[in-house]
Phi, psi and omega in degrees: 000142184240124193260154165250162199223127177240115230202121176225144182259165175220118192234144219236132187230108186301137170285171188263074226236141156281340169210180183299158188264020155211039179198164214252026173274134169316132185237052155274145195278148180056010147321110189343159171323172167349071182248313165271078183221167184200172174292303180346294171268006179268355167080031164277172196260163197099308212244148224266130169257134158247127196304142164326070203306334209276311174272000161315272214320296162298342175281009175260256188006278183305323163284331166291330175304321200257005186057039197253181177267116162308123180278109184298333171208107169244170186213141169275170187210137175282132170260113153292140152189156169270105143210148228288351162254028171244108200291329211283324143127359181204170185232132147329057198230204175234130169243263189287336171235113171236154179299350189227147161178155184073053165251216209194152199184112162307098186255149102354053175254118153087014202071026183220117183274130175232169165249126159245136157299124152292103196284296204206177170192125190220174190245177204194175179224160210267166164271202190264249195179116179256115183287109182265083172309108187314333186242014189246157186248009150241176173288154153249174162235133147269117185254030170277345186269352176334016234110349172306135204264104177287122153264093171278131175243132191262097161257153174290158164344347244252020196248098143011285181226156130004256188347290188294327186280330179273353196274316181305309177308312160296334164268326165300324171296350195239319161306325160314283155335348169238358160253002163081037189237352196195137194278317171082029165291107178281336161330282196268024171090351165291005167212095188250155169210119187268162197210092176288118164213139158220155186244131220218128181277144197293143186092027151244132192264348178291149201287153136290195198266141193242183190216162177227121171273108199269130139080028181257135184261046176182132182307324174286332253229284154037262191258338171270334174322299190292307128040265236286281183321343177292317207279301201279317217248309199296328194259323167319278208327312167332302207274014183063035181236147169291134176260124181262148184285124156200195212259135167238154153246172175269143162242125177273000171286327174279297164116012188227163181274173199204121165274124178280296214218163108346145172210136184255209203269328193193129165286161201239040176330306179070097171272120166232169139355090183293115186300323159316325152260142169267164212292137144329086167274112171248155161242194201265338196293334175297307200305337199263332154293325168288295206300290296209344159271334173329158190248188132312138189237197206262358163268332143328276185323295160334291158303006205240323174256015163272323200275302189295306169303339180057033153019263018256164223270310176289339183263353137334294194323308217255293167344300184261020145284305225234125192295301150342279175314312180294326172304294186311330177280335164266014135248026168283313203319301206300331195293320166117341163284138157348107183321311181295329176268346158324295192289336172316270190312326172305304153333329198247275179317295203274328171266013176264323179300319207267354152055060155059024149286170171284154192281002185264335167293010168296125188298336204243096147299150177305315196303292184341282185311000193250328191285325176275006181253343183273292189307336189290286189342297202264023164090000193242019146221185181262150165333324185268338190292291176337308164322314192271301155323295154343295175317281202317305195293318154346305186287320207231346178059023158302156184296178159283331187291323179282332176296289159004286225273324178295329174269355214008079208238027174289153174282153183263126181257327190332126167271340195302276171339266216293329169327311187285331168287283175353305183264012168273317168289355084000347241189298181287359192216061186292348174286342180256015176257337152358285169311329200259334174289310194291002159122003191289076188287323148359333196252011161286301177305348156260351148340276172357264177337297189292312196291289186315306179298333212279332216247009172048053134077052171246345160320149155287122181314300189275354182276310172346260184313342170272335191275347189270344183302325198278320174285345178222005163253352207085184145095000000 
């Protein structure tokens, strides 16, 4: 029997606020415990929250981005639950009427282009954070994340495989991140994503029964989460066994999902009105002004560098996921190299140096990398010296010209100079030059190669091969 995979994300995104949404505390990261705290967000009785004009504003901002609808009068609502870093005993949030809904968002697998649906989006203020002591025998609560200001983005059903949920996940992370609204540090917890998946044999339309995976900070964790529940749900079903609905956590150490909890079909929030707020009126002349701020976001930007730069669509691709990165390569770009060799090395070199940090913690301003793609251009180091030149500005973030000039890594062009080497390797190695008149051409890289170790890998490359062509061919 052959099953569909059915995947809906539910992705819960901090907006970027200097302060909370309904208090005047700083929601800067890494503060001592409950230090960024107040009676507001700690739920003390009596006192009154007021919203946050700054996260209307993003959350319009991520529905227009995404082509979804503005609700003109949206409303908060209390979500009843007990847990223990919820000081107040409910969470702030939106139910029936949320500010954002029906949008939409383009994804990328395999060459093959989807649309998936946005159901909503709605705000909400974050909980706190329970510190578990590895050698202690209770929990802390820290309330500083307390009230801190959420965008849950809601997709419909509509993702496929692993592959399409991470591709999606990475494209909602990356329109956040180009409106400047969410930092999308998954570390610290500002872009989490929870995951309903289930499974159904194909040409049936009723959904099966799913499980939900809580609370993964990280895109491979993601897609190995999901994987792992395809395989494990796909050899029950063989077996003529059931999948029971909870709650999983992922473990990546294991490589397996774990049940946290039961989940019945619907929790019992008992959502009402917040009677502390009053209900959210936009109008259209605000919404319109936020539209008139939209930036380029990254599938424009993306087409925009195929046409200007002359691209190819993966390497666009991957450039303009990340709003950071697509900055850094148009301005390696202003230097005047090739675009396409730009994007190589960035691709190659530079994410390979940053060992999956970010590109704004990068040492080698772009002007640098352009500048050092210049010495290659104009003859004065070789393509492998560059490499090596490349590590050195990584480390130490020097211009290239200084690295160079210090190491005295100039290429040697001199025909006199690399002649006079040719023919001493030439001379130690008469069976192979033998080999190479009888056509074993192959044995030019090892010409090369020896010139290169004896010249501590400063020959000019392309003078190499010709001169060695002229020496054991004539001519």
């Amino acid at each position: 029997m052959e099953f569909e995979t059915v995947i809906g994300l539910e992705i819960h995104a901090q907006l970027k606020t200097a302060s909370k949404i309904f208090c005047g505390c700083s929601t800067a990261f890494g503060a001592p415990p409950n230090t960024h705290t107040c009676p507001v967000c700690l739920g003390m009785p009596g006192v009154l929250p007021v919203l946050n004009k700054k996260v209307v504003e993003f959350a319009i901002k991520m529905g227009l981005a995404t082509g979804s609808t503005i609700n003109r009068y949206n409303q908060f609502a209390r979500k009843n639950y007990f847990y223990p870093d919820l000081p107040k005993g409910y969470q702030t949030s939106q139910f029936d009427l949320p500010i954002v809904e029906h949008g939409k968002v383009e994804i990328e697998v395999d060459g093959k282009t989807r649309e998936i649906g946005i159901t909503r989006m709605h705000m909400e203020e974050d909980a706190g954070k329970l510190i578990h002591a590895e050698h202690d025998s209770c929990s802390y609560v820290d309330l500083n994340r307390t009230g801190t200001p959420l965008l849950e983005i809601v997709s419909e059903p509509d993702l496929r495989s692993p592959q399409e949920a991470y591709a999606y996940l990475k494209k909602i992370h990356a329109i956040l991140r180009y409106l400047d609204i969410c930092d999308g540090n998954m570390q610290e917890g500002s872009f989490r994503c929870d995951a309903n998946i289930s499974l159904r044999p194909v040409g049936q339309s009723t959904l099966g029964t799913r499980t939900e995976l809580k609370n993964m900070n990280s895109f491979r964790n993601v897609q190995d989460a999901l994987e792992y529940e395809v395989r494990r749900q796909r050899d029950l079903l063989l077996d003529g066994q059931k999948v029971v609905q909870q709650t999983l956590l992922w473990d990546p150490d294991t490589n397996r999902t774990e049940p946290m909890r039961g989940k019945e079909d619907a929790h019992d929030y008992r959502y009402f009105p917040c009677p502390d707020l009053v209900p959210v009126e936009i109008n259209s002349e605000w919404i319109e002004e936020i539209r008139a701020t939209l930036p380029e976001l990254p599938d424009a930007r993306k087409n925009r560098f195929v046409t200007e730069y002359r691209l190819p669509e993966y390497d666009a691709a991957i450039l303009t996921g990340d709003k950071l990165l697509a900055e850094y390569f148009e301005e390696a770009a202003k230097g005047g190299v090739e675009p396409k060799k730009i994007s190589n090395w960035i691709m190659t070199e530079l994410m390979r140096g940053l060992k999956g940090d970010d590109i704004g913690n990068c040492r080698v301003a772009p002007q640098q990398l352009g500048n050092l793609l210049l010495l290659v251009e104009k003859g004065v180091i070789s393509g492998k010296i560059a490499k090596a030149v490349f590590q050195d500005m990584l480390e130490s973030g020097h211009d290239p010209e200084q690295i160079v000039q210090e190491k005295n890594l100039v290429q040697v062009s001199d025909e006199h100079e690399i002649m006079k080497v040719i023919e001493e390797i030439l001379a130690a190695h008469p069976a192979q030059v033998q080999e190479f008149r009888g056509g074993k051409e192959k044995l030019m890289g090892f010409f090369v190669g020896q010139l290169m170790q004896r010249m501590k890998g400063k020959a000019n490359p392309a003078m190499a091969n010709d001169l060695f062509q002229k020496a054991i061919l004539g001519g």
